[in-house]
C-alpha positions, 0 to 999 in steps of 0.5 A: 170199956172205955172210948179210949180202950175201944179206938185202941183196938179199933187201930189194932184191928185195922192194921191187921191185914184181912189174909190174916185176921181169923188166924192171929184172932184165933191165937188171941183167943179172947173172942170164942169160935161161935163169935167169930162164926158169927161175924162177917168177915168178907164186909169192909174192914171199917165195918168189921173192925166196929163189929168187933169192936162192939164184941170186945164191949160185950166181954168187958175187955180191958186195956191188957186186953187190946195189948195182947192183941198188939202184941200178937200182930207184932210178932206175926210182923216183927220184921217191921220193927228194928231190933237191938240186940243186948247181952247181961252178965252176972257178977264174977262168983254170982250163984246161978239161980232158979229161973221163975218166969212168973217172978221175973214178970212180977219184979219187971213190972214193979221195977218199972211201975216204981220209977214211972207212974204212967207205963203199961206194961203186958207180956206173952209167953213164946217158944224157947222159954222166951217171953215178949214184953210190951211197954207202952210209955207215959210220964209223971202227967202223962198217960202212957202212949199206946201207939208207940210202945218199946217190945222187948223179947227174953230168952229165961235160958240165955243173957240175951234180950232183944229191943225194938228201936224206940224214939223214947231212948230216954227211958232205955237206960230204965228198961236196962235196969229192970231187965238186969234186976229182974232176971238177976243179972249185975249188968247189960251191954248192947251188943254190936248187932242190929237188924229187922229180922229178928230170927236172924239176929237170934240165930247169930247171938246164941251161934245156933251155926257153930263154926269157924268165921274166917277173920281178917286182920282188920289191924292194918290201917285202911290205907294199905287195905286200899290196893287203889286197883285201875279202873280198866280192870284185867278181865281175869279180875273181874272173873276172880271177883264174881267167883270170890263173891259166889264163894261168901255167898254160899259161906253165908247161906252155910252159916246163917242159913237161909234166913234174910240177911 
């Protein structure tokens, strides 16, 4: 392992907040129980992020190795990042093909690895049939930035894919393309949804709450929406507004449950 490799993890490590530490090492699974029986975990977290450091050193870990701890962290924070979300379709009359998870992983990569010498990209499967796609970029000279890297989550059973924000928006256009030809898809849109909490986004795009949404015509130009009400407002007004309010509220939680909005 390389110093490069190791001051990745070492970064990593420490980002990670001590209450969680023995839990997201445990789904990382790369170290074994009795190596992390043996280390101290109640020392300064410098010292333990050398410690195990020095044990990632002793099992040759690799780079995709460090990544899958990275990927590991975001998902327990996801709501650190800002997610986009895009949806893709087929072309009209387009077979309905078998999903291969491993194929998809397979041209992803390849598609990527073709157009960009420098990109590393990892994966880890997740719950309903999704899989969380790391991408840390580079370029022809460059060596791939393991610190700001793109995730991307994909649902195998819904045209539906969710990106993190990334500075890099060069390279979206890219990713959209090895998206759409490695689940076999014809095109990509990005939707008109975004937010930071990602089971929220998920839950409105695949309308887990199926209801009716009450619509406005939102045809009327803005000025006659504008009713220009005085500022000395009646206080049979101001009542109708609290109970109006409390009414969306609870619209809302029906909804979309109680996930952050």
């Amino acid at each position: 392992m390389d110093d490069i490799v190791a001051e990745f993890f070492r970064r990593t490590i420490l980002k990670i907040p001590m209450t969680e530490m023995m839990t997201i090492l445990k789904a990382w699974d790369f170290l074994s129980e009795s190596q992390l029986q043996a280390v101290n975990f109640r020392q300064r977290k410098e010292s333990l992020a050398q410690d195990l450091v020095l044990l990632c050193q002793e099992k040759r870990a690799r780079l995709q190795d460090a990544a899958l701890l990275d990927i590991i962290y975001t998902q327990f924070h996801r709501h650190q990042k800002v997610w986009d979300a895009f949806q893709m379709s087929k072309s009209a009359g387009g077979d309905t093909d078998l999903f291969d998870m491993e194929q998809f992983k397979s041209s992803f990569k390849k598609i990527l690895q073709r157009a960009l010498k420098n990109v590393t990209v990892s994966f880890r499967d997740a719950e309903e049939n999704a899989v969380w796609i790391r991408i840390a970029w580079g370029t022809q000279y460059r060596k791939p930035n393991q610190y700001k890297p793109t995730y991307v989550v994909y649902y195998s059973q819904a045209p539906y894919a969710f990106i993190s924000s990334s500075q890099l928006k060069s390279n979206l256009p890219l990713l959209g393309q090895a998206l759409t030809i490695a689940s076999k898809h014809h095109q990509i849109v990005k939707m008109d949804l975004r937010s930071r909490y990602l089971d929220s986004l998920k839950a409105i795009v695949f309308k887990q709450y199926n209801q009716n949404f009450e619509t406005h015509n939102s045809s009327i130009p803005l000025q006659e929406r504008s009713l220009g009400l005085d500022i000395h407002m009646d206080s049979r007004i101001i009542h109708e507004n609290r109970i109006e309010k409390e009414r969306v509220q609870g619209v809302t939680r029906e909804i979309f449950g109680d996930y952050p909005q």
